[in-house]
Structures are given as structure tokens and as C-alpha cells.
N, C-alpha and C positions, 0 to 999 in steps of 0.2 A: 504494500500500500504506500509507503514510501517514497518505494520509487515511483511509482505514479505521478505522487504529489509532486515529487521532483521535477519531473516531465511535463509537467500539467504547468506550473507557476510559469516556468519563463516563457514557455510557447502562450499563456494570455496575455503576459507584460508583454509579445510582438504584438501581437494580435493590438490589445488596447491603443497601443503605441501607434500602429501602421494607420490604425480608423482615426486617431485624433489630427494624426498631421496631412490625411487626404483630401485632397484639395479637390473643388468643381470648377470646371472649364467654365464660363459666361460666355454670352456675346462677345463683351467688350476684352475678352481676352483672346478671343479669335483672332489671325493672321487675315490683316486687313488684303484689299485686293490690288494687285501689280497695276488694272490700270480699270477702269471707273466704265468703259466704254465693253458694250457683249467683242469679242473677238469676229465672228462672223456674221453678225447685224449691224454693228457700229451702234444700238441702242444701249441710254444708263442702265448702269446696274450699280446691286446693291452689295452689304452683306448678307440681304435674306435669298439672293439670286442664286439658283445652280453653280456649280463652281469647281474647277480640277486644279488640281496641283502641277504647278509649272515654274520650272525656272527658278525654284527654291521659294514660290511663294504661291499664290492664289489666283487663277485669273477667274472670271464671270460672266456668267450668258446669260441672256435675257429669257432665254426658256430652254426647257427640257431639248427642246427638237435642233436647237444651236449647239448644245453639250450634245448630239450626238452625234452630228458634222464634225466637232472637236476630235472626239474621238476615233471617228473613224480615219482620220490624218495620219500621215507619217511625222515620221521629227520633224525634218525638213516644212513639211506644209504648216504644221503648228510655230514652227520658229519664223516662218514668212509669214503668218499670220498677226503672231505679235509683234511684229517690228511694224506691219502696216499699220497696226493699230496708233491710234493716237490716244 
């Protein structure tokens, strides 16, 4: 029983430990977006807009059916894409 107890104390001080210092992602802690304009519309966008990871940051599309043209790109077409972008 002992050792149990043994076993049992420190694995709940992680445990307590890990829940206390877990942090929640927000909005406003999200990685804002590389550039304000959809990549294949040229319409604004948002942070609540579609969005993929590019170029070490976020770009944004004005809709669903933009982020699939995105996707469907090679490197190449998505790096010509965002350079044309403004």
C-alpha cells in the first residue's frame, strides 16, 4: 500500500501542476494574417475568414471555395499568388 501511495503523490503533484499552468489559445492570440486581401478574389478578409498556413504565417480567403483553389496549387502557383497579392 505504500508503495502505491508513493506512486500515486507525485504523478497528482504533475497532474495538479500541468492543469494549473494550461493555458487557452483566444482570438486575440491567434497569428494575425500575412496580408488583409483573399489571395484568389482580391476580397477583405478577416481573422474569422478561412485560412492556411503559408510562408510561416496565415494567409485568408474570402470563402470556402477560394481555400480550395488555394489548395489545389502547387508551390510555385501559391508563391505567384502571394507576391501578386497586395
Amino acid at each position: 500500500m505504500k508503495k502505491l501511495l508513493h506512486a500515486a503523490v507525485p504523478a497528482l503533484l504533475v497532474l495538479f501542476a500541468a492543469c494549473a499552468t494550461r493555458s487557452t489559445t483566444t482570438r486575440s492570440d491567434a497569428p494575425s494574417l500575412l496580408k488583409s486581401r483573399c489571395l484568389i478574389s482580391g476580397e477583405a478578409v478577416d481573422a474569422d475568414s478561412p485560412s492556411a498556413d503559408f510562408a510561416g504565417g496565415k494567409v485568408g480567403f474570402c470563402c470556402k471555395s477560394c481555400l480550395g483553389e488555394w489548395n489545389a496549387l502547387d508551390a510555385a502557383g501559391k508563391q505567384a499568388k502571394f507576391e501578386a497579392a497586395k
